[in-house]
C-alpha positions in Angstrom: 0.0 0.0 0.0 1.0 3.1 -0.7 0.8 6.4 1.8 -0.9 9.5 0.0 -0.7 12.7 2.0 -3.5 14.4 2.6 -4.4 17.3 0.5 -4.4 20.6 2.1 -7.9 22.9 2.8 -6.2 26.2 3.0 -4.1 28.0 0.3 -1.2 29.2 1.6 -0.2 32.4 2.5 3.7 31.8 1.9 5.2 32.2 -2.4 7.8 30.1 -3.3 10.7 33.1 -3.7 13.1 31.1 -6.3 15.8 30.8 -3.7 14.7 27.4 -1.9 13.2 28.9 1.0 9.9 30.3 1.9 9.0 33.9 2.1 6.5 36.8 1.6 7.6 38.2 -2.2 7.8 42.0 -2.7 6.3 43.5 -5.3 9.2 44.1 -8.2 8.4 47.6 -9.0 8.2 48.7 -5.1 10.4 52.2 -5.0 11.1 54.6 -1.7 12.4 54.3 2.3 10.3 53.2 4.8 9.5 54.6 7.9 12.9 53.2 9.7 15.2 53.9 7.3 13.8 57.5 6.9 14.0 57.9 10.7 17.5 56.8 10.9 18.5 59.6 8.5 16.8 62.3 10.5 18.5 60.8 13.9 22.0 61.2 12.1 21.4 64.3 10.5 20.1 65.6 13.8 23.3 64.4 15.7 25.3 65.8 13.4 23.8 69.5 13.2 23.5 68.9 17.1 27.5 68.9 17.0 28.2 71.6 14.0 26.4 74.5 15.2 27.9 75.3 18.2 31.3 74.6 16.3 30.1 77.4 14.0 29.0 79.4 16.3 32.0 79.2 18.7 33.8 80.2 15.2 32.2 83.3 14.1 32.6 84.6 18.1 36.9 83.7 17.7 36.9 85.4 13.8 35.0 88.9 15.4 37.0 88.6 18.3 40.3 88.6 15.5 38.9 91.5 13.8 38.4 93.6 16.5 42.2 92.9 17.8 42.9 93.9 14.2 40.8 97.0 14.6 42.2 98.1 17.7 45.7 97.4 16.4 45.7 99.1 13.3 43.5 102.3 15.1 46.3 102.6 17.6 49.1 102.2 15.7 47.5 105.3 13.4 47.2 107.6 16.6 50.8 106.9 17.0 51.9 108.1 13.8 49.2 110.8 13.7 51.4 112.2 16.9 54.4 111.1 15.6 53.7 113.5 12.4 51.8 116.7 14.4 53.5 116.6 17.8 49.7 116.2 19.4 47.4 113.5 19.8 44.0 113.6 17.4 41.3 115.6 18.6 39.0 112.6 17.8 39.1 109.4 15.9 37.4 111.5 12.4 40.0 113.3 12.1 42.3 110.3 11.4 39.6 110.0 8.7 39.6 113.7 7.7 43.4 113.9 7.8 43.5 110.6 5.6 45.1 108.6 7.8 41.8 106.2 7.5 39.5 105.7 4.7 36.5 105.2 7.3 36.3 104.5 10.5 36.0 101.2 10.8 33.0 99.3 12.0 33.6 97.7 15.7 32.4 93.7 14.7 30.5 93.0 18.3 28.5 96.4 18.3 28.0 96.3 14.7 29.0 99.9 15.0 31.8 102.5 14.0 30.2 104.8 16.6 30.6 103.1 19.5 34.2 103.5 19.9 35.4 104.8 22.9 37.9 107.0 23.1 40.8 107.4 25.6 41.6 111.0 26.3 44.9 111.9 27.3 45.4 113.3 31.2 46.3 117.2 31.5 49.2 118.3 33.0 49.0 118.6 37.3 50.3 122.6 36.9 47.5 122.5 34.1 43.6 122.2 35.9 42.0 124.3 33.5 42.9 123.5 29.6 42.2 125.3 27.3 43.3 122.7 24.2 41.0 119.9 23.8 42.6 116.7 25.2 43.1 114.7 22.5 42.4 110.6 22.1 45.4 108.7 23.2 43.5 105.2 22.4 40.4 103.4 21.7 39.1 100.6 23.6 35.6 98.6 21.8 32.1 99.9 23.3 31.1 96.5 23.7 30.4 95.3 27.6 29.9 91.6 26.9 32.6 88.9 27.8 35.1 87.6 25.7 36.1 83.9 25.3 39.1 84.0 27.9 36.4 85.7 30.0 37.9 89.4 30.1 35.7 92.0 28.7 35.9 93.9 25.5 35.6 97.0 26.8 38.8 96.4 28.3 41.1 95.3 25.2 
């Protein structure tokens, strides 16, 4: 006698895949990310912004913190040679710009501004309580009273 095995009732849900083993079969033409993979590039790009930004922000706080040593620099060094060349110190910081010693007054990079420069006046003589020549500006210091990265102040560069 020979054993037959008994036919089966229900279809099945499983597709022969071509490979020898049993498995649901995607449709050919599927196209696009599922939900995973799509939140697995938002994590990463998340992370990643999460450490850039305050890398770029750190950096554009150390390049205005280079110009305004530049500024300060070059602004001094011009009151130098204005005294150098009159025998007097400026009467304020235009007039290195109207005696062409500047083109413009430059622009201080944390105020934003070129008017909030603030100007160090030279001290009158003891013998000399009342002046009568305008004290001129000896050197510039930024207007700016926020803190630096080493933790001094601008105002006091």
């Amino acid at each position: 006698m020979m054993f037959i095995p008994e036919a089966r009732l229900w279809p099945s849900t499983r597709q022969n895949t071509g490979t020898g083993k049993m498995g649901f079969r995607r449709k050919q033409n599927s196209s696009g990310f599922t939900l995973i993979e799509i939140l697995v590039v938002l994590s990463i790009i998340g992370i990643l912004l999460g450490l850039a930004v305050p890398q770029y922000q750190m950096s554009i706080k150390r390049a205005r913190e280079a110009v305004l040593k530049e500024n300060l620099f070059i602004m001094r060094k011009l009151i130098d040679q204005y005294y150098q060349d009159k025998h007097r110190y400026p009467p304020d910081l235009h007039a290195l710009v109207e005696e062409k010693y500047l083109k413009m007054l430059p622009v201080d990079p944390i105020t934003g501004s070129n008017e909030s420069w603030v100007q160090v006046r030279e001290m009158p003589a003891v013998d000399d309580y009342v002046s009568t020549e305008i004290l001129g500006v000896v050197d510039v210091k930024s207007g700016s009273e926020a803190k630096a990265l080493d933790g001094s102040y601008y105002n006091t560069w």
